[in-house]
py3Dmol code that shows the C-alpha trace and the ligand (Angstrom):
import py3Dmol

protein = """\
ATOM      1  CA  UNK A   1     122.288 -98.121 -17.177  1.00  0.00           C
ATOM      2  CA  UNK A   2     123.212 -94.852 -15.496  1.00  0.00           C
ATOM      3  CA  UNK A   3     121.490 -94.371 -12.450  1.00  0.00           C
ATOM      4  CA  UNK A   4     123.318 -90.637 -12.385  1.00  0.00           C
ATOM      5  CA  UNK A   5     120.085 -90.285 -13.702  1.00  0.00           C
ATOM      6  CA  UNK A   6     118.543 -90.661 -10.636  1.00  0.00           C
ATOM      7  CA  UNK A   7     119.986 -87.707  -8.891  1.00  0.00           C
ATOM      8  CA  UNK A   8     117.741 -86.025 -11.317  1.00  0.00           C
ATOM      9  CA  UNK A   9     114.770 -86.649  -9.602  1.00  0.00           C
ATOM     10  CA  UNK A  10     113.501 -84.198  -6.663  1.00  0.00           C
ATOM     11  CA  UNK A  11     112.495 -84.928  -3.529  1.00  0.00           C
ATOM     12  CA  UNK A  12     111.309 -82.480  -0.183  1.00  0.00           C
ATOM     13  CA  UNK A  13     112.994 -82.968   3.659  1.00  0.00           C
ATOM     14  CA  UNK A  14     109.718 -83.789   5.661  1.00  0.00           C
ATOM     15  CA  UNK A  15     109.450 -85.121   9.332  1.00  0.00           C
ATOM     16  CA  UNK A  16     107.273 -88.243   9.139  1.00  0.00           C
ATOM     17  CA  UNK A  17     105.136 -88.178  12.726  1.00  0.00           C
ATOM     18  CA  UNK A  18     103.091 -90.509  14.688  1.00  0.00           C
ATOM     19  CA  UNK A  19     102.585 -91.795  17.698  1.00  0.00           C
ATOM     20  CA  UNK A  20     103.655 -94.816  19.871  1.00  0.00           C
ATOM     21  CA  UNK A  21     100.439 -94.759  22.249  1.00  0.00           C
ATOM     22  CA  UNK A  22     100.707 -91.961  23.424  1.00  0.00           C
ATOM     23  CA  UNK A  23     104.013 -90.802  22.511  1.00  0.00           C
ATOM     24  CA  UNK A  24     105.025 -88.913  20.102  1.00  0.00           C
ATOM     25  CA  UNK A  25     107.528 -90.228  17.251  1.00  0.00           C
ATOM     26  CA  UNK A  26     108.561 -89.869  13.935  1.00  0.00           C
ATOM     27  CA  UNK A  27     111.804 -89.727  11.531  1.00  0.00           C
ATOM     28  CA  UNK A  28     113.523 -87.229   8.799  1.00  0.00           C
ATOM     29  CA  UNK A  29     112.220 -88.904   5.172  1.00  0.00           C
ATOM     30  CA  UNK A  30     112.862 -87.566   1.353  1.00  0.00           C
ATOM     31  CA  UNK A  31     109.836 -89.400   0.138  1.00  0.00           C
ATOM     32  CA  UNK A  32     106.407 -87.732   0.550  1.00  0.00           C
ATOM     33  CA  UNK A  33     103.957 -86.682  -2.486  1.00  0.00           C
ATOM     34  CA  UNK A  34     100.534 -86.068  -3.334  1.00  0.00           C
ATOM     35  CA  UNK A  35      99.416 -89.332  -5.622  1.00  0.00           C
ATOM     36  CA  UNK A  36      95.667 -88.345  -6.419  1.00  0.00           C
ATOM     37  CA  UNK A  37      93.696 -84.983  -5.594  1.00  0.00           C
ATOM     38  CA  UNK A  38      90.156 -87.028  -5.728  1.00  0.00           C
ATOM     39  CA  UNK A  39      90.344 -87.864  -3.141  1.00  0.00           C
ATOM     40  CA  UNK A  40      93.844 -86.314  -2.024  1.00  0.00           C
ATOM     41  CA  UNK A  41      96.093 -89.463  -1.718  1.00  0.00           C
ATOM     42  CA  UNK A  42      99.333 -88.619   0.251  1.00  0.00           C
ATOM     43  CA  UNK A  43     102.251 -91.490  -0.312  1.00  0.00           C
ATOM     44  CA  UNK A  44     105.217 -92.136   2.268  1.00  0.00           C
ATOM     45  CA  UNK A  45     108.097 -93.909   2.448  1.00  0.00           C
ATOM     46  CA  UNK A  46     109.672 -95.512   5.398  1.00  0.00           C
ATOM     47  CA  UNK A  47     112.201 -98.184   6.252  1.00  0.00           C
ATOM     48  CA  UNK A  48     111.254-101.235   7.722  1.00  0.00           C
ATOM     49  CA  UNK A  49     114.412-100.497  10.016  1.00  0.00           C
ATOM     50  CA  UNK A  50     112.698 -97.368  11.538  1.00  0.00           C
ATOM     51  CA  UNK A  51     110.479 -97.586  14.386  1.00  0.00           C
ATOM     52  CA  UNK A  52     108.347 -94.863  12.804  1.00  0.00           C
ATOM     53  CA  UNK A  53     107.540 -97.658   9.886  1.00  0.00           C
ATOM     54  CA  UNK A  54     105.592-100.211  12.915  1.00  0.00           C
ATOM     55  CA  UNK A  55     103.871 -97.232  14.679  1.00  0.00           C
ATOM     56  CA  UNK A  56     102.303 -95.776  11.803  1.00  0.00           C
ATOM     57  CA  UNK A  57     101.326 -99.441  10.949  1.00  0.00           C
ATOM     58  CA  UNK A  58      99.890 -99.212  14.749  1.00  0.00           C
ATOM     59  CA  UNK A  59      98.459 -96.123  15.304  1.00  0.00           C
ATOM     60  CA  UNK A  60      96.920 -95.931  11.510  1.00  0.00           C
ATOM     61  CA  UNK A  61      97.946 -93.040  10.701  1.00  0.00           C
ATOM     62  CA  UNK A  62     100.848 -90.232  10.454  1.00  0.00           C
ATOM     63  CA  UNK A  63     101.688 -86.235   9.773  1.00  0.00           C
ATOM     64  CA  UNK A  64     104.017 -84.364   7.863  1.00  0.00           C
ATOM     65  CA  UNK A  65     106.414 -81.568   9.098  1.00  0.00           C
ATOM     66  CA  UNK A  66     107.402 -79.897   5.665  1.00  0.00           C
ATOM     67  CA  UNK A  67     110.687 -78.388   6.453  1.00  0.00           C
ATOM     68  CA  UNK A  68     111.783 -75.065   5.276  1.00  0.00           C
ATOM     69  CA  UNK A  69     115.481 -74.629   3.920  1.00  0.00           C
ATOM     70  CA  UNK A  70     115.689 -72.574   8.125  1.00  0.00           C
ATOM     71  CA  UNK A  71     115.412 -75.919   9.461  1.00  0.00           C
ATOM     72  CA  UNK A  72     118.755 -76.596  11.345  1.00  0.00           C
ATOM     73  CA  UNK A  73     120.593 -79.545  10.232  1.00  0.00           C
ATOM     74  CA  UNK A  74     120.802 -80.636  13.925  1.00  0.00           C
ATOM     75  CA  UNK A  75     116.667 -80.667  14.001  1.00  0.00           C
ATOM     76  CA  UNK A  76     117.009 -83.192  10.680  1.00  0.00           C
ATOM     77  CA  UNK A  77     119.409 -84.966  12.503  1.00  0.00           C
ATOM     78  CA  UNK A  78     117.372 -85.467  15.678  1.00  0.00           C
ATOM     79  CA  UNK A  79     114.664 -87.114  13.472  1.00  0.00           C
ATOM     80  CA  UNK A  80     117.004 -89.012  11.183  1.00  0.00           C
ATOM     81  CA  UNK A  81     120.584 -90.682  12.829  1.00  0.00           C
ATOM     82  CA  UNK A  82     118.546 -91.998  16.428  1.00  0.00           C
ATOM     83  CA  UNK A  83     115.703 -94.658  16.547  1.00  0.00           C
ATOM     84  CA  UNK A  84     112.757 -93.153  18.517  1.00  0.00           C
ATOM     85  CA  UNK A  85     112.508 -96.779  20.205  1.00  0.00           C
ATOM     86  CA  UNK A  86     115.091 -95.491  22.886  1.00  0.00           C
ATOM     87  CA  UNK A  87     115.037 -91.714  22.645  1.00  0.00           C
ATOM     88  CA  UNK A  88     112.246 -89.289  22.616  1.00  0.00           C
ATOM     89  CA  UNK A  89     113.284 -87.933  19.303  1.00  0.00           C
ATOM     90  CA  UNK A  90     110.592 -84.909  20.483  1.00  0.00           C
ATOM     91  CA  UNK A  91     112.126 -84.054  23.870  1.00  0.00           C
ATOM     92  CA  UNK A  92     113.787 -81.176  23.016  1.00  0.00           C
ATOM     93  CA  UNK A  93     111.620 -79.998  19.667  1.00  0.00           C
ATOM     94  CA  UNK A  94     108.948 -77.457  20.010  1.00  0.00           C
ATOM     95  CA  UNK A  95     105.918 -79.707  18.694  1.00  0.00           C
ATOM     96  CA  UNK A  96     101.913 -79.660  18.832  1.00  0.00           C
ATOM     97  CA  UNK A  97      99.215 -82.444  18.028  1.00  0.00           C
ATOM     98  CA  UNK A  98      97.327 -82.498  15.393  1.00  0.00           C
ATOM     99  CA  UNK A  99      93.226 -83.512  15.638  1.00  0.00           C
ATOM    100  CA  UNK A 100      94.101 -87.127  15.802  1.00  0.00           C
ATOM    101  CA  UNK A 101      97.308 -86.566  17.848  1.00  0.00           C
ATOM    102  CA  UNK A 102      99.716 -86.752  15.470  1.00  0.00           C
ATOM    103  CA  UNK A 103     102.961 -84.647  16.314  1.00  0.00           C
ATOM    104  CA  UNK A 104     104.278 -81.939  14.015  1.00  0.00           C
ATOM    105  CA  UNK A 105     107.125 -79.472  14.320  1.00  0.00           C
ATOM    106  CA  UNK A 106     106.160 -75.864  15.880  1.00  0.00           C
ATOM    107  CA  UNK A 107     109.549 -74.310  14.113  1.00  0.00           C
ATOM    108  CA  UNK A 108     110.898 -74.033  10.863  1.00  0.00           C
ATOM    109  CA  UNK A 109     108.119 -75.975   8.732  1.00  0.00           C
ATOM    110  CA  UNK A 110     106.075 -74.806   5.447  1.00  0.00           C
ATOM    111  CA  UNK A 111     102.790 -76.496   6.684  1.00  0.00           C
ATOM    112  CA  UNK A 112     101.846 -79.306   7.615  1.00  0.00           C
ATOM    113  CA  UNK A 113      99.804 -82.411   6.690  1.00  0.00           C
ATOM    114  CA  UNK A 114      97.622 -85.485   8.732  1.00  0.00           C
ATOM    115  CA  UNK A 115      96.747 -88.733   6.964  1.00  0.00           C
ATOM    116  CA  UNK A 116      94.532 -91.305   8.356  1.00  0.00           C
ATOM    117  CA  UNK A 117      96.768 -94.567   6.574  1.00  0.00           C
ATOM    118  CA  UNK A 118      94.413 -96.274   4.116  1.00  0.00           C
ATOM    119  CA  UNK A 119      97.131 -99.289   2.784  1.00  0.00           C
ATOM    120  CA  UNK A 120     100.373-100.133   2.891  1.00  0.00           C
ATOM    121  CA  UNK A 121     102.929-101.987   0.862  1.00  0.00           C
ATOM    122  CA  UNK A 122     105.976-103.668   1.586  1.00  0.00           C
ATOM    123  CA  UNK A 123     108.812-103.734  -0.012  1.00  0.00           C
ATOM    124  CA  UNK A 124     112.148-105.398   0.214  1.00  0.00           C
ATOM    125  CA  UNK A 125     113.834-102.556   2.166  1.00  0.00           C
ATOM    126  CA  UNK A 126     111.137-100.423   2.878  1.00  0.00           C
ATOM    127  CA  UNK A 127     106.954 -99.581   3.510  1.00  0.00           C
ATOM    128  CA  UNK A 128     104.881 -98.057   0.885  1.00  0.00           C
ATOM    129  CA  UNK A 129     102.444 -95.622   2.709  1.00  0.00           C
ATOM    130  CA  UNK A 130      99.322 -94.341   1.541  1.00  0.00           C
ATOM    131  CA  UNK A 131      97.501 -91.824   3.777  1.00  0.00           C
ATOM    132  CA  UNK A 132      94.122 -90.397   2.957  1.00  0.00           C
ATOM    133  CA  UNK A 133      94.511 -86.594   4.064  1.00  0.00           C
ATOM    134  CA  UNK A 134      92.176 -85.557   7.029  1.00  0.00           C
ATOM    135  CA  UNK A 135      93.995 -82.536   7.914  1.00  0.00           C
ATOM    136  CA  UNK A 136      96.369 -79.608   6.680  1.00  0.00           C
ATOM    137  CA  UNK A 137      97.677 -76.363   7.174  1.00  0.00           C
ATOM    138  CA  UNK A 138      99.989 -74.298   4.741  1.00  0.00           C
ATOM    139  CA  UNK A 139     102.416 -71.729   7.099  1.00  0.00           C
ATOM    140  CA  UNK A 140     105.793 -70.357   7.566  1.00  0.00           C
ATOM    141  CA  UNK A 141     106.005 -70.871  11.095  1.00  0.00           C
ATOM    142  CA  UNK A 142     109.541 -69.858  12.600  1.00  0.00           C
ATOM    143  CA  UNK A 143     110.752 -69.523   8.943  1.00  0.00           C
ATOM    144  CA  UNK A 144     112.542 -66.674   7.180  1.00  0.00           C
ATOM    145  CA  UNK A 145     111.857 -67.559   3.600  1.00  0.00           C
ATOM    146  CA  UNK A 146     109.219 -70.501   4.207  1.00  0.00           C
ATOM    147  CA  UNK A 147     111.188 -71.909   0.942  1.00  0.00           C
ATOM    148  CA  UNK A 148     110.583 -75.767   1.341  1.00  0.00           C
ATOM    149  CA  UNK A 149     113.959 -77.815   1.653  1.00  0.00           C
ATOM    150  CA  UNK A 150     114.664 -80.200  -1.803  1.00  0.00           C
ATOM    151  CA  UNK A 151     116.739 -83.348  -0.550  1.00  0.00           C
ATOM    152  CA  UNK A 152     119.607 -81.353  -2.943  1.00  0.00           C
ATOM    153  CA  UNK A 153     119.296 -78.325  -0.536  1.00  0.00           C
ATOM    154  CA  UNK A 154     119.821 -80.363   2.287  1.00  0.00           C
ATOM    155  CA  UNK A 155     123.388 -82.067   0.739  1.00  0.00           C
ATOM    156  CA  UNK A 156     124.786 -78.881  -0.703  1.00  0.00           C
ATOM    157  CA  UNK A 157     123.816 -76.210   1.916  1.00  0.00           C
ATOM    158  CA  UNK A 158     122.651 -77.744   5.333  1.00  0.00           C
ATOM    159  CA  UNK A 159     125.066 -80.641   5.387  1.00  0.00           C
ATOM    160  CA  UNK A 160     127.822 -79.263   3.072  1.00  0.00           C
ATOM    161  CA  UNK A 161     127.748 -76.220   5.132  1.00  0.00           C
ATOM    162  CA  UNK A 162     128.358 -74.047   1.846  1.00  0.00           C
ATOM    163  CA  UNK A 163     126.670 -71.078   1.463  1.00  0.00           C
ATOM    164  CA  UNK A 164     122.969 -71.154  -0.103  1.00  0.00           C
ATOM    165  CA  UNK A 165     124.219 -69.644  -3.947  1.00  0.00           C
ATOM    166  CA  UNK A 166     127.965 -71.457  -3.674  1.00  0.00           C
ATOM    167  CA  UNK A 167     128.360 -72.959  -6.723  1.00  0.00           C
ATOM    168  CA  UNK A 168     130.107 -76.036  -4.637  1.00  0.00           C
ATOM    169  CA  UNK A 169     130.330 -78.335  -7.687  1.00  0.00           C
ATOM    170  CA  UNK A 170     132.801 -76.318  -9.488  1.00  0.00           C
ATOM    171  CA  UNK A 171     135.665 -76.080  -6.601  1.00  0.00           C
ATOM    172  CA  UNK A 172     138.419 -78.904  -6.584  1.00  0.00           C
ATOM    173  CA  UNK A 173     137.748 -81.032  -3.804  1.00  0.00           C
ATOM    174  CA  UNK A 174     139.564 -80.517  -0.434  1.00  0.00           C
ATOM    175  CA  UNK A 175     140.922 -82.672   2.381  1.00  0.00           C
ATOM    176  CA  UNK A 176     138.063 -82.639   4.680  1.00  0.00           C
ATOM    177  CA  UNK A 177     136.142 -84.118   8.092  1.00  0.00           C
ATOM    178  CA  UNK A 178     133.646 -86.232   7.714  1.00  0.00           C
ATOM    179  CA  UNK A 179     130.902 -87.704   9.857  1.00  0.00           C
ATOM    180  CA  UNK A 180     130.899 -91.329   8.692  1.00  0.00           C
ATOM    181  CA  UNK A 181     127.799 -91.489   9.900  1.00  0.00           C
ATOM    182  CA  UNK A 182     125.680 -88.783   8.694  1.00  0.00           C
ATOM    183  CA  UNK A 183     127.989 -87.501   5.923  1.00  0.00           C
ATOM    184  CA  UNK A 184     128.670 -84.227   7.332  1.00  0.00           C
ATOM    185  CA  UNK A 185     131.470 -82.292   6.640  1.00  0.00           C
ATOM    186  CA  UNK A 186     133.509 -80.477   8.936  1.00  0.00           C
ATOM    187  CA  UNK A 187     133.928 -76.633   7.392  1.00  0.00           C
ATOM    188  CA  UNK A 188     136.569 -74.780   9.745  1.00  0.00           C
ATOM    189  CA  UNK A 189     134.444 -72.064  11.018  1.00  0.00           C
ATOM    190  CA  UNK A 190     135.290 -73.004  14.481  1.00  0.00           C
ATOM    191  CA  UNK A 191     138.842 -73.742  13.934  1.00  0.00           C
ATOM    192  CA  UNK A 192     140.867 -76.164  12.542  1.00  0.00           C
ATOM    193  CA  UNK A 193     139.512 -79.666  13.163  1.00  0.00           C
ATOM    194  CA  UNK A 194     142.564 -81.131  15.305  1.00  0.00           C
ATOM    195  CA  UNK A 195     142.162 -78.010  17.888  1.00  0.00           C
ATOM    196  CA  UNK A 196     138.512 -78.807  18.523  1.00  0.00           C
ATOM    197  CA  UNK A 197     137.534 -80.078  22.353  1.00  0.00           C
ATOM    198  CA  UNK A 198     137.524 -84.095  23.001  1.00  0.00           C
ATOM    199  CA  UNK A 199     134.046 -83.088  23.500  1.00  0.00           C
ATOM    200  CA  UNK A 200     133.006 -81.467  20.150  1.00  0.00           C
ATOM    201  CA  UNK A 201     130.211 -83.536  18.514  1.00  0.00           C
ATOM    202  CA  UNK A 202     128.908 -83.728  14.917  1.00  0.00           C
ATOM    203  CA  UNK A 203     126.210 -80.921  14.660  1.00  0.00           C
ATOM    204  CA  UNK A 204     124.105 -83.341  12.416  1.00  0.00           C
ATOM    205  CA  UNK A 205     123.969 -86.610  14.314  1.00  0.00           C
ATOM    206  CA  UNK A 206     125.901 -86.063  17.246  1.00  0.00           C
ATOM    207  CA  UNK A 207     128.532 -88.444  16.878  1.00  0.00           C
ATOM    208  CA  UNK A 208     131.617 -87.890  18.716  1.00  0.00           C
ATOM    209  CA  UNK A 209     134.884 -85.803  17.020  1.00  0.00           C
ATOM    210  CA  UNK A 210     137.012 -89.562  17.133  1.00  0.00           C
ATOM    211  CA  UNK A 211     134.471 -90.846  15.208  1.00  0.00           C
ATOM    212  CA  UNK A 212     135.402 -88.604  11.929  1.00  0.00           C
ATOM    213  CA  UNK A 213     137.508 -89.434   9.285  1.00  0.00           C
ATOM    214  CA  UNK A 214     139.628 -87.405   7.075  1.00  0.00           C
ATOM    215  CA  UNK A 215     138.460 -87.578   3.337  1.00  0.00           C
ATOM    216  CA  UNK A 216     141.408 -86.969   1.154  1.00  0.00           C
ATOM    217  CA  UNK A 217     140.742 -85.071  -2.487  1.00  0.00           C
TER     218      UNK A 217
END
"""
ligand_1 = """\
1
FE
Fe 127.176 -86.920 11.849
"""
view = py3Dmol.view(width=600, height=400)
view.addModel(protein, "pdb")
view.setStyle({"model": 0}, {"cartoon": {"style": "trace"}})
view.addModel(ligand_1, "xyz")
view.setStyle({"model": 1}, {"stick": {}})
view.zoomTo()
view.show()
């Protein structure tokens, strides 16, 4: 079996949204599609791990941020390497409610989408979500292109750092900084790596310059 095969597949960057009471929460996911059009069936994916997974199970329902290939790969990090059980993952994020109070992001998104959850599944590592869809909007707010972000985007531009037509996978691997948390890799635009301040921090996930490792090609 090859599962090389798998990379095939495409997937979208979304923010997953809903609410803990009142408060707004969510996470960065890869796994959001339309399952049936009559009536329009919306399926997500979350971790059992992820607070987002029990509030949606809670609050019975969710949104979805679509994020444009502008979305900053600190944003995506602010919704995907911190659990919104200690942080207010929307603190700093320009956001609104939708009808039912569900948060999306003001900046950077294609549209955006509100399910009212009708069942869930779960498996081993994660929930099966399936939202029927009671509200949606189709925009290019705060985007230059309004180009939705594929998951493949995200690796070879936003956390590669290469630029959007690089053809990355044909250069020889270099010696390079890497977040072991997020993945990120360091790219030299601010100097070389051992001159950066004590207090530089990964622009993904914000973990702290000691933390990286040195990947050797
Ligand atoms: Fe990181």
């Amino acid at each position: 079996m090859d599962t090389m095969a798998l990379r095939n597949l495409t997937y979208g960057m979304f923010v997953l949204g809903t609410k803990n009471g009142d408060r707004p929460t969510g996470c960065t996911v890869n796994t959001v599609i339309q399952v049936t059009s009559d009536p329009i069936l919306i399926m997500a994916c979350v971790n059992h791990q992820n607070f987002t997974n029990q509030c949606i199970k809670q609050s019975k329902g969710f949104s979805v941020s679509i994020l444009s290939e502008e979305t900053p790969g600190s944003v995506i990090g602010n919704f995907g390497f911190r659990s919104g059980r200690d942080t207010d993952k929307f603190a700093s994020i320009p956001y609104f409610l939708t009808p039912e109070g569900y948060p999306v992001l003001k900046l950077n998104t294609c549209g955006w989408l509100e399910c009212k959850l009708e069942s869930f599944t779960d498996l081993k590592t994660h929930t099966l979500f399936i939202g029927s869809l009671t509200g949606a909007e189709a925009g290019t707010a705060g985007a230059a292109s309004g180009n939705p972000m594929t998951y493949a985007y995200y690796h070879r531009v936003v956390k590669g750092k290469a630029p959007a037509n690089a053809p990355i996978f044909e250069k020889p691997l270099e010696s390079l900084w890497t977040c072991p948390i997020c993945g990120y890799q360091y790219d030299g635009s601010a100097g070389p790596f051992g001159d950066l301040p004590h207090s530089w921090k990964c622009p993904i996930c914000g973990a702290g310059k000691d933390a990286f490792k040195l990947n050797k090609a």
